[in-house]
C-alpha positions in Angstrom: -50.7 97.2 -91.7 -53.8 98.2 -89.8 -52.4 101.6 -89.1 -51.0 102.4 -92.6 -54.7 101.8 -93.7 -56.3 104.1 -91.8 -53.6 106.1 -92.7 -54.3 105.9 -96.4 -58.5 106.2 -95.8 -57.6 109.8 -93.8 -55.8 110.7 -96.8 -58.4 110.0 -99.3 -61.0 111.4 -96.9 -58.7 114.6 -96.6 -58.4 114.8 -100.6 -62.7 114.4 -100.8 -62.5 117.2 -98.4 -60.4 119.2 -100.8 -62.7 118.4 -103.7 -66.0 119.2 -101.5 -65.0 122.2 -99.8 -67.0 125.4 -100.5 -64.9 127.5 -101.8 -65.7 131.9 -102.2 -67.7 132.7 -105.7 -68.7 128.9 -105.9 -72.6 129.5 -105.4 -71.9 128.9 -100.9 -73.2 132.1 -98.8 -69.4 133.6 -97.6 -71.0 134.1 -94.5 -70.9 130.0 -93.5 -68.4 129.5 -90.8 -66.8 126.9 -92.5 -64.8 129.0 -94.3 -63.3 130.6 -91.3 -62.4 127.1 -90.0 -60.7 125.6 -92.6 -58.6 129.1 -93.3 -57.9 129.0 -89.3 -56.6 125.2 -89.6 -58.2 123.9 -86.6 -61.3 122.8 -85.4 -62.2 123.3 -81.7 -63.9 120.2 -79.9 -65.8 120.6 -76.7 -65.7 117.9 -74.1 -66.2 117.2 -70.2 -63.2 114.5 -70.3 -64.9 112.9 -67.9 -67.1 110.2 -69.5 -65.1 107.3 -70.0 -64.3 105.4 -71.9 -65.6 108.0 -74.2 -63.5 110.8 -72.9 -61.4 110.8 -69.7 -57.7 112.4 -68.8 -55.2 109.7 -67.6 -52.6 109.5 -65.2 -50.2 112.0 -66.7 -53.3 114.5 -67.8 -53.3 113.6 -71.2 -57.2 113.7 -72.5 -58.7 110.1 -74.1 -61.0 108.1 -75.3 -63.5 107.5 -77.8 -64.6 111.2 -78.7 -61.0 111.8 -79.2 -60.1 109.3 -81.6 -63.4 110.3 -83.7 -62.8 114.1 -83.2 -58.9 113.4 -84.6 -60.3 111.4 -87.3 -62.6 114.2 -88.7 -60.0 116.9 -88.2 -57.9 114.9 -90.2 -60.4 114.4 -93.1 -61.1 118.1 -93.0 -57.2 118.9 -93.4 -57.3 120.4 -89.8 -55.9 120.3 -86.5 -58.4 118.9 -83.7 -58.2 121.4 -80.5 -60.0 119.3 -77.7 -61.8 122.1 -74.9 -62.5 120.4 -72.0 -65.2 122.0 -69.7 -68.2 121.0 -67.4 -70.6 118.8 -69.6 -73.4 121.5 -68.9 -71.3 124.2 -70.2 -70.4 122.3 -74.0 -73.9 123.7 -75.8 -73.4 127.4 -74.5 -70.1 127.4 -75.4 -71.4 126.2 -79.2 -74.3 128.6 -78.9 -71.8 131.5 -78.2 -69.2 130.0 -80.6 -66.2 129.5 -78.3 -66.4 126.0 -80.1 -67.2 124.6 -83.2 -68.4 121.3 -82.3 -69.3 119.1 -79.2 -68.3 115.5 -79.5 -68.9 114.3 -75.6 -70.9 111.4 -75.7 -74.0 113.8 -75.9 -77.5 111.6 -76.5 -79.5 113.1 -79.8 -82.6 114.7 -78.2 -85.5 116.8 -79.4 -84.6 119.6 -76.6 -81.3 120.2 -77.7 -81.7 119.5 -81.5 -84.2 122.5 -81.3 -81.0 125.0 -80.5 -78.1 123.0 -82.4 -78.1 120.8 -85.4 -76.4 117.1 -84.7 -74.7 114.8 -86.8 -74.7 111.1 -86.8 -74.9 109.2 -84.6 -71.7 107.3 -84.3 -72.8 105.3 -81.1 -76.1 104.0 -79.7 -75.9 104.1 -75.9 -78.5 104.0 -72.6 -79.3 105.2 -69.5 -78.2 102.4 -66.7 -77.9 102.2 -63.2 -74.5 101.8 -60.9 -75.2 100.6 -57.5 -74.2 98.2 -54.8 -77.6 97.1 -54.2 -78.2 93.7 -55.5 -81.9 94.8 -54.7 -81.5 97.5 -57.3 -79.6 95.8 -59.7 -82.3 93.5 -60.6 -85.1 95.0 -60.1 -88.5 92.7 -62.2 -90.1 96.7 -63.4 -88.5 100.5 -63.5 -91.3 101.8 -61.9 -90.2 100.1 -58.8 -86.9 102.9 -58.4 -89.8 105.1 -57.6 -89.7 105.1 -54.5 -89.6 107.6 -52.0 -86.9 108.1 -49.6 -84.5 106.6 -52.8 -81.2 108.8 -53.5 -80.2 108.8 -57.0 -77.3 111.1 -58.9 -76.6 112.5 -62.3 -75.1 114.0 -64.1 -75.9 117.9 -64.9 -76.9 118.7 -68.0 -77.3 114.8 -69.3 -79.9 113.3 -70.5 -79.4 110.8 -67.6 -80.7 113.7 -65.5 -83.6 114.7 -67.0 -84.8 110.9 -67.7 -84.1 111.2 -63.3 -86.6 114.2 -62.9 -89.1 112.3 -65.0 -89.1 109.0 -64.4 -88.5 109.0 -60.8 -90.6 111.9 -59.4 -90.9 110.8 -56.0 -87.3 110.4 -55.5 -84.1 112.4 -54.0 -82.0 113.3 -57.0 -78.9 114.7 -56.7 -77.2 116.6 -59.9 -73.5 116.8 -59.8 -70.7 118.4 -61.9 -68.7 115.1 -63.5 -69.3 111.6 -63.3 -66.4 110.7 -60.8 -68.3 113.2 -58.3 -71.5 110.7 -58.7 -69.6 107.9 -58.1 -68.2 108.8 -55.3 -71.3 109.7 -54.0 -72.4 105.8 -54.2 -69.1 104.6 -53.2 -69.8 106.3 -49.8 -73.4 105.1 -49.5 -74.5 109.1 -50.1 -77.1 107.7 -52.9 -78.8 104.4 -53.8 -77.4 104.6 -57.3 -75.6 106.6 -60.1 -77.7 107.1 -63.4 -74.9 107.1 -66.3 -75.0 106.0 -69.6 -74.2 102.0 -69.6 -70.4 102.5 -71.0 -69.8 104.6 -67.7 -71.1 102.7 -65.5 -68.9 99.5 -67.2 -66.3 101.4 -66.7 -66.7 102.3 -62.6 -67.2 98.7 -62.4 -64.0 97.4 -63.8 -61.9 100.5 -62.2 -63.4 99.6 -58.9 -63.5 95.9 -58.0 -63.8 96.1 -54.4 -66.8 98.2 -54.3 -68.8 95.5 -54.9 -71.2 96.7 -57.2 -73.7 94.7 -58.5 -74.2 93.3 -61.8 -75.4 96.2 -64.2 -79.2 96.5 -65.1 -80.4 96.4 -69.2 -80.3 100.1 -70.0 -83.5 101.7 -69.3 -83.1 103.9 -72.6 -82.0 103.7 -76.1 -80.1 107.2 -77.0 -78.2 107.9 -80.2 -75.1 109.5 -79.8 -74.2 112.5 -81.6 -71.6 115.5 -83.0 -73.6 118.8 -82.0 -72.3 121.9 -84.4 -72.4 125.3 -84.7 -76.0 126.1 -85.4 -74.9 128.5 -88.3 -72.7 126.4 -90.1 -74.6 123.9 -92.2 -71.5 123.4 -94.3 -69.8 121.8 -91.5 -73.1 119.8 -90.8 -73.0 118.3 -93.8 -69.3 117.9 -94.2 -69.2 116.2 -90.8 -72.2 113.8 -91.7 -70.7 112.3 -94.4 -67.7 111.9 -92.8 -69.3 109.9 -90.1 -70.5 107.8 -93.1 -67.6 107.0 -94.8 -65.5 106.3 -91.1 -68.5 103.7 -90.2 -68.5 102.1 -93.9 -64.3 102.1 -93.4 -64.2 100.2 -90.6 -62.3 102.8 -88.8 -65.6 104.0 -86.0 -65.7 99.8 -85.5 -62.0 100.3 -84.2 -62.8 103.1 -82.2 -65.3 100.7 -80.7 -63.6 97.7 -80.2 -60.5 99.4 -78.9 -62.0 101.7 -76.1 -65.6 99.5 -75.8 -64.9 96.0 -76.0 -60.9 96.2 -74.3 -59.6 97.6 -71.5 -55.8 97.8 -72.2 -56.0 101.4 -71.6 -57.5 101.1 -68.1 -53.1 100.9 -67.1 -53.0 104.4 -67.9 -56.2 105.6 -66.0 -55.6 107.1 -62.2 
């Protein structure tokens, strides 16, 4: 019943689309990408697949998670067929910027920096920097001042705003900037670093996957950082097309099942490698 629902909202977000979109002589400047997109029938979605539970590939290959769910959802409004890129998460805004993509839907925080070069919509999930370590030490720790520390190894992320909250909070400290988040992890599963500084779903998520590690109970997220859809800097069309649908998926209910189906279970950690 649940599915033929969300089945019947995607519709009627479709049919909106239908109704909304610019069409040529209508008053819209021709030169908006959206047109192109719609007429192509797909929209291209960068990713890292390799943020989980947000995006990750399973066992067999097959590209997950959160972003995936939401970037199917607003293809479908839109009439189109999502095409999920996966690259490095420090590649996604130069692809945008040099239009090898038409959005970025990667768990990327909202920030000043990068809303300077590409608009965002949303958000469509609140997140925060945390820490994943074995130290019991680190994990519960009375200030954040006292991570800085020198002879302390962290790692990150590059690209993220994990990083960059790394450089400045932690001056004093050894920080080590890696590709993808399983490279960081195995870099505190080996005792390489103190600790892995990930959003708080990833870190959740390297807990539960690896048990006998024995890391230690996750610290309160340092940060508060809105998630976001980053989109073609030319296309203001599709900025505003994509807001809205981010609207009406949050006041449907259908964003909540995203959430409680990839945030708050972990059925699909059997299909993980």
């Amino acid at each position: 019943m649940r599915a033929l629902r969300n089945l019947v909202l995607l519709v009627c977000l479709a049919a909106t689309a239908a109704c909304q979109t610019p069409m040529p002589g209508d008053g819209a400047t021709p030169e908006d990408p959206l047109h192109d997109i719609i007429a192509s029938g797909v929209l291209r979605v960068g990713l890292s697949a390799d943020q989980p539970p947000f995006n990750m590939r399973t066992r067999s290959g097959e590209i997950v998670g959160f972003d995936v769910d939401l970037a199917v959802a607003l293809a479908s409004a839109m009439g189109l067929e999502a095409t999920v890129v996966p690259m490095a998460f420090a590649e996604l805004l130069p692809s945008l910027e040099t239009q090898k993509i038409d959005i970025v839907i990667s768990a990327m925080t909202i920030t000043p920096q990068r809303n300077a070069h590409v608009p965002f919509a949303g958000p469509y999930y609140v997140s925060g920097t945390s820490a994943l370590t074995k130290s019991d030490e680190l994990a519960h720790i009375a200030e954040m001042g006292e991570l800085n520390a020198p002879g302390r190894r962290y790692a990150a992320v590059a690209g993220t705003s994990n990083e960059t909250f790394a450089k400045e909070q932690f001056p004093l400290t050894t920080l080590i900037s890696t590709r993808d988040f399983d490279e960081a992890v195995l870099l505190v599963l080996n005792d390489e670093v103190d600790a892995v500084l990930a959003d708080f779903p990833l870190c959740r998520y390297a807990a539960m996957v690896h048990p006998e590690a024995g890391f230690s109970d996750l610290m309160t997220p340092f940060t508060v950082e809105p998630l976001g859809v980053a989109i073609r800097a030319d296309a203001p069309l599709l900025v505003n097309l994509i807001d809205n649908y981010l609207d009406t998926l949050e006041y449907a209910g259908i964003l909540g099942q995203f959430k409680a189906r990839w945030l708050g279970d972990d059925d699909w950690l059997e299909s993980m490698p």
